[in-house]
C-alpha positions in Angstrom: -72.1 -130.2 100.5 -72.1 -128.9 104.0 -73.1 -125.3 102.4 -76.0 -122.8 102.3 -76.4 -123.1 99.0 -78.8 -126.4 97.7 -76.5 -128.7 96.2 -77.9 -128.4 92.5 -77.1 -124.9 92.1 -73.2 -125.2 92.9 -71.6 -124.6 89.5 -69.5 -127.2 87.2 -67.6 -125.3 84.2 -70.0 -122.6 84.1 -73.0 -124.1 84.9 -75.2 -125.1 88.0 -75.7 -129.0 88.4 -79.5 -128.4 87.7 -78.9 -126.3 84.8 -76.8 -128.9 82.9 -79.6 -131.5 83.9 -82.0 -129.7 82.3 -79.6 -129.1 79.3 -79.4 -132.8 78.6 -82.6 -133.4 79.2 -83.5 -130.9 76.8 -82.1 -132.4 73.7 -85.1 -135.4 73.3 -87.7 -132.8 73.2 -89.6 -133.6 76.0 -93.7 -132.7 76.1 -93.1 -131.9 79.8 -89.9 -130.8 81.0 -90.0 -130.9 84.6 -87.9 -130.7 88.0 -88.8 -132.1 90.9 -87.9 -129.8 94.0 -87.5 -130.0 97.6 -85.2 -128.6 100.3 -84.2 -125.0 99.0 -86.7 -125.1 96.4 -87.0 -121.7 96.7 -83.4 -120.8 95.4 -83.9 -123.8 93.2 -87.1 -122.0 91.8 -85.3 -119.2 90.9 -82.6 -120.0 89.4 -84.6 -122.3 87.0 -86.8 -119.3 86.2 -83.3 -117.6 85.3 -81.4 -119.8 83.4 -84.5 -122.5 82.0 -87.7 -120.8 82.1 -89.0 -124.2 79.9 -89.1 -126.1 82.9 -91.9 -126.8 85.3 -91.3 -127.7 89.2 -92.9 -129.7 91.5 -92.7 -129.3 95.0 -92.2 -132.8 97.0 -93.2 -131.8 100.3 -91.8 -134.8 102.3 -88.2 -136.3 101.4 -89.8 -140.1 100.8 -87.3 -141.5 98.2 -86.8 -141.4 94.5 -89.5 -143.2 93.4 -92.2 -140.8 95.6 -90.3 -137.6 94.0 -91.1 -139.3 90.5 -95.1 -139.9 91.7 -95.3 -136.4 92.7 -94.2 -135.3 89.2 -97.0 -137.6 87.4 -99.6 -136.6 89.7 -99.1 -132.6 88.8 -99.4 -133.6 85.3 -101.9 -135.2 82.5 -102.4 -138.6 82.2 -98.9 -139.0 80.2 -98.9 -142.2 76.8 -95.7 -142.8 75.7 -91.8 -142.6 77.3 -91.1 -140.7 80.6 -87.7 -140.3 81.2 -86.4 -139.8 84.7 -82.7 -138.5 85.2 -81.1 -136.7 87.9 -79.8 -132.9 89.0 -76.6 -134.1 90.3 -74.5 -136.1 86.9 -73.6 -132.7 85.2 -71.5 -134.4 82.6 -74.6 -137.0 81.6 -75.2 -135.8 77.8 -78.3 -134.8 75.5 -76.6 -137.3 73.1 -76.7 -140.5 75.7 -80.6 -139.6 77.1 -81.4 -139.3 73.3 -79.5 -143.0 72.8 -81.4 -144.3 75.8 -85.1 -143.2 74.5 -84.2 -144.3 71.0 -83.0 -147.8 72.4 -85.9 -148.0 74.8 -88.7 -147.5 71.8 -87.1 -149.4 69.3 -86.7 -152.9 71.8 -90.0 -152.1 73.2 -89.2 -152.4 76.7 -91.7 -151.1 79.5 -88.3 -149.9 81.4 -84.4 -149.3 79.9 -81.9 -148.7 82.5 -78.8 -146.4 81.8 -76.3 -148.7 83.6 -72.3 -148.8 83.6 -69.7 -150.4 84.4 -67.1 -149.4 87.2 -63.8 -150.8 88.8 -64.7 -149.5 92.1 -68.9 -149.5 92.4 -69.5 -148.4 96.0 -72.2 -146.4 97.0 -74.3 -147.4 93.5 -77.0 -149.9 92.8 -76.4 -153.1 91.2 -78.0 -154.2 88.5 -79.1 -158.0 88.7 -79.5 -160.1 85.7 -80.9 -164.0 85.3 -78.9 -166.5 83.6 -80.0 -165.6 79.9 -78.6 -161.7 81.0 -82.0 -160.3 81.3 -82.6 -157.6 83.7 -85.0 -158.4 86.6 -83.7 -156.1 89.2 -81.5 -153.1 90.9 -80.6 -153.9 94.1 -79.5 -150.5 96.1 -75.9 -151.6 98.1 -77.4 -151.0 101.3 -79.7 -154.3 100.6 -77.3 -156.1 98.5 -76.2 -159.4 99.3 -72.2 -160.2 99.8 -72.2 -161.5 96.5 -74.7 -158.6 94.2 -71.9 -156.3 95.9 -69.5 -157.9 93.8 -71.2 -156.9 91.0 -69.8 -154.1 88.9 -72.6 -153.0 86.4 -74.1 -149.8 88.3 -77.5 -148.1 87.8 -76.8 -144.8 86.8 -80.6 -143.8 88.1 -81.7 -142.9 84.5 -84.3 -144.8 83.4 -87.0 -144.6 79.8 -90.2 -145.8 81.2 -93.4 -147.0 79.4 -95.8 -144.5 81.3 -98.8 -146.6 81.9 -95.7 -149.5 83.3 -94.5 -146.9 85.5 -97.8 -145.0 86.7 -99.3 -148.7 87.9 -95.5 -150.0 89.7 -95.4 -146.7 91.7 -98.9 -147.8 93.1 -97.3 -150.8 94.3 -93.9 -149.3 96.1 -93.5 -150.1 99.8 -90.8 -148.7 102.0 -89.4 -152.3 103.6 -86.3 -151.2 102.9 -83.3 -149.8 104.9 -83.9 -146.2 103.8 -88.0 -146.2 104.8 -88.3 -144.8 101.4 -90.0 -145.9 98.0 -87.1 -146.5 95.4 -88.0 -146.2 92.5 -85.3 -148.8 91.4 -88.3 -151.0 92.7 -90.2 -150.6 89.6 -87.4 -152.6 88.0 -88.2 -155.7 89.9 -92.2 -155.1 90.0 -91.8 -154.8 86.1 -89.6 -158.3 86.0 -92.0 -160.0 88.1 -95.0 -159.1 86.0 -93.6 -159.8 82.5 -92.8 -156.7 81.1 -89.3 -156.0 79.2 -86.5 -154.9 80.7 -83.4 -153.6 79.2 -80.4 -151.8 79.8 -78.1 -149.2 77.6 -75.0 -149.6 78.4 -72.3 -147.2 77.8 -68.1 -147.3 77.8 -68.1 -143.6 79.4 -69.2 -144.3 82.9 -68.0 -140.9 84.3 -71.2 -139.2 82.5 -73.2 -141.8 85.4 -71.1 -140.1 88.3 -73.0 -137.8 90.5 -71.9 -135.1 93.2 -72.3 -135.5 96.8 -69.3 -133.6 98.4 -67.0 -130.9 97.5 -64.6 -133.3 96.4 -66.4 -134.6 94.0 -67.7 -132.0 92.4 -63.9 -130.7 92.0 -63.5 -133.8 90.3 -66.3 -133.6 88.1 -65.2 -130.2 87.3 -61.7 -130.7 86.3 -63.2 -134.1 84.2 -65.6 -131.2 82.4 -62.7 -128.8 82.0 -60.3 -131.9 80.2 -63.1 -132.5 77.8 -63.9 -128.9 76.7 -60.5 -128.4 76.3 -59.8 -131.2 73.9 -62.8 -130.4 72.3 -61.2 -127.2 71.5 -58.3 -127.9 70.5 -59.3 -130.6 68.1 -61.9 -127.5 66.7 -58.8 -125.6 65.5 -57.9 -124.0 69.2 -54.6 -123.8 70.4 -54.3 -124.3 74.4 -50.5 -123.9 75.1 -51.2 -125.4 78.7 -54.3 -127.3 78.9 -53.7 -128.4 82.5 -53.8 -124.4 83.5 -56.8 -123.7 80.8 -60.6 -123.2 82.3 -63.1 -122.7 79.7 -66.4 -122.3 80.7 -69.1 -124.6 78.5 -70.9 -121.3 77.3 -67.8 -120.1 76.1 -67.4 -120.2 72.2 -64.3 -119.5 70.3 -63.1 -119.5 66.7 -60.4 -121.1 65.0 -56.7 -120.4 64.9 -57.5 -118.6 68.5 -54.7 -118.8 71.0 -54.6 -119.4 74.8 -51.6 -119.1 76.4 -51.3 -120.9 80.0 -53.4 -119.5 83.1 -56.2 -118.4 81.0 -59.6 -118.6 82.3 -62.8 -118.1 80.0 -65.9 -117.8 81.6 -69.6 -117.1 81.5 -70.9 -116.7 77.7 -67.4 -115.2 76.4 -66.7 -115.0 72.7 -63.4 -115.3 71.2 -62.8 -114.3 67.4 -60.2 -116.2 65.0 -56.5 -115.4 65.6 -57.0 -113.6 69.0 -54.3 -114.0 71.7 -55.3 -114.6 75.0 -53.0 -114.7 78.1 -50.6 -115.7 79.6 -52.9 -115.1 83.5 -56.0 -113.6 82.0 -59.4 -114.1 83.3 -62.5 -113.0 80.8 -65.9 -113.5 82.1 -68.8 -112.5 79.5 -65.9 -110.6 77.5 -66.2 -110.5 73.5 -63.0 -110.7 72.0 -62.8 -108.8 68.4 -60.3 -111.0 65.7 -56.6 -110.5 66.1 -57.1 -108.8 69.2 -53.9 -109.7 71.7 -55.0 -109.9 75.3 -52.2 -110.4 78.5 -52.5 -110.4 81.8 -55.9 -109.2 82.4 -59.2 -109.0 84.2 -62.5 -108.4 82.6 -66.2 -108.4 83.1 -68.9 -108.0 80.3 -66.2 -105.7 78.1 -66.2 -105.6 74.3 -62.6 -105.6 72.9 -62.3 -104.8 69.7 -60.3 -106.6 66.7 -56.8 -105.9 66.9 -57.2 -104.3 70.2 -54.3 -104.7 72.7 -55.0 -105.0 76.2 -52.5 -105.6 79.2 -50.2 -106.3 81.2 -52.2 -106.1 84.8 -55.6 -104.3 82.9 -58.7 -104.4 84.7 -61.8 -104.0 82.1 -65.2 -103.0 84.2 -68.8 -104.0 82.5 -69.3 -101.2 79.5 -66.2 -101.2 78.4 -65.9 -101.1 74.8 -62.4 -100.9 72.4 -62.6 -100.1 69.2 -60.5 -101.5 66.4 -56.7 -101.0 67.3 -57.6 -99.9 70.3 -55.3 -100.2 73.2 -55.8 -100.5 77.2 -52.2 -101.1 78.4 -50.4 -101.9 81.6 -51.9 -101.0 85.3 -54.9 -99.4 83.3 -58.7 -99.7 84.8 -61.7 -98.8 82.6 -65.2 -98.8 83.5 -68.4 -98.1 81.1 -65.7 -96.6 78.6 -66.1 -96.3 75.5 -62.5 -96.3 73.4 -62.6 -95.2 69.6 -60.9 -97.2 67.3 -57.1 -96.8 67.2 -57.2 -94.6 70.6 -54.3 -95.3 73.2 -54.6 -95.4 76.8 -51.3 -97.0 77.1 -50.3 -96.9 81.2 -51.5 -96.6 84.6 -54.7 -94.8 84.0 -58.5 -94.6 85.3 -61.2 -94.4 82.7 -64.3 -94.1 83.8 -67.9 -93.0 82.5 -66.1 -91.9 79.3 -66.3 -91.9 75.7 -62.8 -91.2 74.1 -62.8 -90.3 70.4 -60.7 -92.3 67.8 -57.3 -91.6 67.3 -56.9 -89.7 70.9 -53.7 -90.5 73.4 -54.3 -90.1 77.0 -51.1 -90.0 78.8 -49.5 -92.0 81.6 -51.5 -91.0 84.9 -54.2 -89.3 83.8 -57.1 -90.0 86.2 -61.1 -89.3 84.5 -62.5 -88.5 87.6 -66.1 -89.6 87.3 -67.7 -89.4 91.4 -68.3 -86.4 93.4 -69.4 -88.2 96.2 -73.0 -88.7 95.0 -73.4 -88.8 91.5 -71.3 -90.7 88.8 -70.9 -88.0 85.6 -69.5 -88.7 81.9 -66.1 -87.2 80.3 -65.8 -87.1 76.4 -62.4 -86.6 74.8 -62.6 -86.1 71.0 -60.8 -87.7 68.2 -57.4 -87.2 67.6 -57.0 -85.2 70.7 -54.0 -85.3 73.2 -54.1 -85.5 77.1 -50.6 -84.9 79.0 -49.3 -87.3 81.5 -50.9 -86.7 85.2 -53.6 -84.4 84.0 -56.9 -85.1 85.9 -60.6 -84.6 83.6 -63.0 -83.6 86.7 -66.7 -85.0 85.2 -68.6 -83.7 83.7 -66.1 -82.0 80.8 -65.3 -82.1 77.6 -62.2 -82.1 75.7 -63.2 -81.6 71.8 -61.5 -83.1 68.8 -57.9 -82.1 68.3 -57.1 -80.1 71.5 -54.6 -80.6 73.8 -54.0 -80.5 77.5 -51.1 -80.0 79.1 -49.1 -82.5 81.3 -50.3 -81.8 84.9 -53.6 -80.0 84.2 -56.4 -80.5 86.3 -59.2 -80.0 83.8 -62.9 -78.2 84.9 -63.8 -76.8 81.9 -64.4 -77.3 78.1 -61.6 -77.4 76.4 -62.6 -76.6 72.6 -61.3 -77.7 69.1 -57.5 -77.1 68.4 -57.0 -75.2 72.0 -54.2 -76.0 74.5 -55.6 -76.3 78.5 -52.8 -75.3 81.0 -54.6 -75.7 84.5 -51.2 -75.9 86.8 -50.0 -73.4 89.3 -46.5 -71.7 88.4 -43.4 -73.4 89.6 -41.9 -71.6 92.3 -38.3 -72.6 93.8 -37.5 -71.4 97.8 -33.9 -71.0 98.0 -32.8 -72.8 101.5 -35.8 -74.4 102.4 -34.7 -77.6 103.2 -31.7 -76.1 105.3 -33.9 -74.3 107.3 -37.1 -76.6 107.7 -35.1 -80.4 107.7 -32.2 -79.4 109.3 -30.0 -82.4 110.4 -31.6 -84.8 108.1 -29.8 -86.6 105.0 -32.2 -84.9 102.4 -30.2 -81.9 104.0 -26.6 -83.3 104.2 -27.2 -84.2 100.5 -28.6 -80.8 99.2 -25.3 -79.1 101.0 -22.8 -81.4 99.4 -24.4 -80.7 95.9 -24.4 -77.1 96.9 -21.0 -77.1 98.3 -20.4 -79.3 94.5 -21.6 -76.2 92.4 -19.9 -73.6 94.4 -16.8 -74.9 93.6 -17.5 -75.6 90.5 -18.7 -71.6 89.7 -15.1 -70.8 91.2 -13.2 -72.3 89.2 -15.1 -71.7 86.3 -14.1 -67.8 87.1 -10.4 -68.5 88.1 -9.9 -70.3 84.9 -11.9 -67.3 83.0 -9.8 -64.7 84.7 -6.5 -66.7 83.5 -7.7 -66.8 80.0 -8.4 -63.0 80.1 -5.0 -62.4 81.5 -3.3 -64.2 79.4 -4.7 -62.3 76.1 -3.1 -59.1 77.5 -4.7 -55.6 77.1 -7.0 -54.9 74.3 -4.8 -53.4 71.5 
């Protein structure tokens, strides 16, 4: 992956590589649950304790192949009767479904080992899976010590195998690394199973992209945008409608309701929720958002907000994490908000800051108006009550508070309370200097234009008074 980050916990549609291995691996109800860990186990370690707290780890100290990682996971636990099942932390779109298939179809032939396998157009860089002339399994040959003609060979171990415990405990004893690698595969205990007589089977399935693992940044792209097509469709076919699925990203902890609506460039991420006949996009971006019914969402960023139902957000909004909308609530165009709370019905319709704020239902806060929440230390709150109205460019200077039904005046700068039904004017007077710009931008075109407007009125005024002073003579002398 060429990257500082272990290769298991780069992320696929919401979810690192490990985490959806453990997912899948969840769904047969395992005794023991655990992940076998080695370079950046300490990340890896982490993250597990995070996002899958069920599963154990073992530490395998030296990197001596698949089947050693697989004998230090035995030897950390009881003598295991019964399946094991070993899968890997790279195939993030392998399914609970297909692992529960495989253990289902590995107890009911009675095998001592059933081999996930598929079949590919192009196998390189996969195992082969050998069978005798009846079609019985005796072996998986890795392609680095496959003849010319097991090359040729298009059924691939996937490397997820149901093993009889006592079958695989004793063949792990037996592993030598005479290989090209030096290691002990654990594809080994394939043929050490053949030769002594034990069952071998295979499941194999139609959809071989669940078998394909990441090694490279290109592949996991691939894998990604494979994950993305199938959540998609899954959606759709659920009751969703994706305008543009090819510009649609929806993360697989996302859920959504039906009748929903995604218009192209959306991206869902992280655990979002969208409720039935929401509109979302076009160019949004909603990462752990809920989405209230009906609401109408465009062109907008947010993190861990709460939007109300029938709320309308956007265009170009920016929703911070504890931001809440109430019903018919609106955030509107080039308007940021940040652990705001917005009661329902209450408009903050245009290029305005809310921040550390609760705004009461019913209220307007004009175009401009800046909640100024930071003196340079400490962040402070601003309430604005219900049904109350903030002018255009006013600036609330935390902490205040601006009770139900007042008002404040375009252009206020606001310090103090402002109580029930009053009016806050916190502006200078207007004051107009007659020939400032003649005298302090001489020579400029701001002055060039004042004088031709001036010049303009002037002449105007006279001839306003010439044609008054004909009408007055033309009336005569008062009788």
């Amino acid at each position: 992956m060429r990257s500082a980050i272990p290769k298991v916990l780069h992320s696929v549609g919401g979810r690192s590589l490990i985490h959806h291995a453990v997912v899948a691996a969840a769904a047969v109800a395992p005794d023991h649950l655990v992940v076998v860990v080695g370079h950046g186990r300490d990340q890896v370690k982490a993250h597990l304790a995070e996002v899958a707290p069920e599963a154990a780890t073992v530490v395998q100290d030296q990197q001596r192949g698949t089947g050693h990682a697989v004998d230090c996971a035995l030897r950390d636990l009881p003598e295991l009767v019964g399946t094991v099942l070993v899968t890997y932390g790279d195939v993030p779109l392998l399914t609970g479904e297909t692992l529960v298939a495989l253990v289902a179809e590995h107890e009911r032939a009675g095998n001592a080992v059933t081999i996930l396998t598929a079949r590919l157009e192009v196998p390189t860089g996969y195992g082969r899976i050998v069978r005798d002339a009846s079609g019985t399994v005796t072996a998986v040959v890795e392609e680095k010590d496959a003849t010319e003609e097991q090359r040729q060979v298009r059924e691939i171990n996937s490397g997820v195998y149901a093993f009889d415990a006592a079958t695989l405990r004793a063949a792990l004893a037996r592993l030598t690394d005479t290989n090209s690698q030096g290691e002990h595969y654990l594809t080994d205990v394939v043929g050490i199973a053949s030769s002594d007589g034990a069952t071998v089977g295979a499941l194999l399935i139609d959809d071989a992209v669940q078998t394909e693992g990441v090694n490279d940044r290109v592949q996991l792209a691939a894998l990604h945008r494979e994950l993305n097509r199938r959540t998609v469709t899954a959606w759709m076919r659920a009751g969703v409608t994706v305008r543009d699925p090819e510009t649609t990203w929806i993360d697989v902890g996302v859920t959504l309701e039906a009748d929903t609506v995604l218009e192209p460039n959306t991206l869902l991420r992280g655990a979002t929720t969208v409720a039935t006949g929401a509109q979302v996009g076009p160019n949004t971006e909603l990462v752990d958002t809920e989405v209230g019914a009906r609401a109408e969402i465009s062109n907008t960023t947010s993190y861990s907000a709460i939007i109300g139902p029938e709320a309308i957000v956007g265009p170009y909004t920016y929703l911070r994490p504890g931001t809440r909308l109430g019903v018919g609530a609106k955030a509107g165009g080039f308007v940021e908000m940040k652990n705001a709370v917005i009661g329902d019905g209450a408009k903050v319709p245009h290029l305005t800051y809310v921040g550390d704020a609760d705004v009461g239902e019913g209220a307007n806060i004009g175009a401009g108006t800046i909640f100024a929440n930071y003196d340079g230390v400490t962040k402070h709150h601003t309430d604005v009550g219900a049904h109350s109205f903030i002018g255009s460019d006013s600036v609330l200077v935390a902490p205040v508070q601006v009770e139900d039904g007042a008002y404040v005046a375009a252009g206020s700068t606001v310090t103090k309370r402002v109580g029930a039904g009053e009016l806050a004017v916190a502006r200078g007077q207007q004051r107009n200097i007659r020939g400032w710009v003649a005298r302090r931008r001489a020579g400029t075109r701001t002055a060039a234009a004042a004088q031709r407007a001036i010049e303009a009125a002037n002449l105007a005024a006279d001839r306003d008074q010439e044609t008054q002073q004909q009408q007055g003579d033309s009336e005569g002398p008062d009788a």
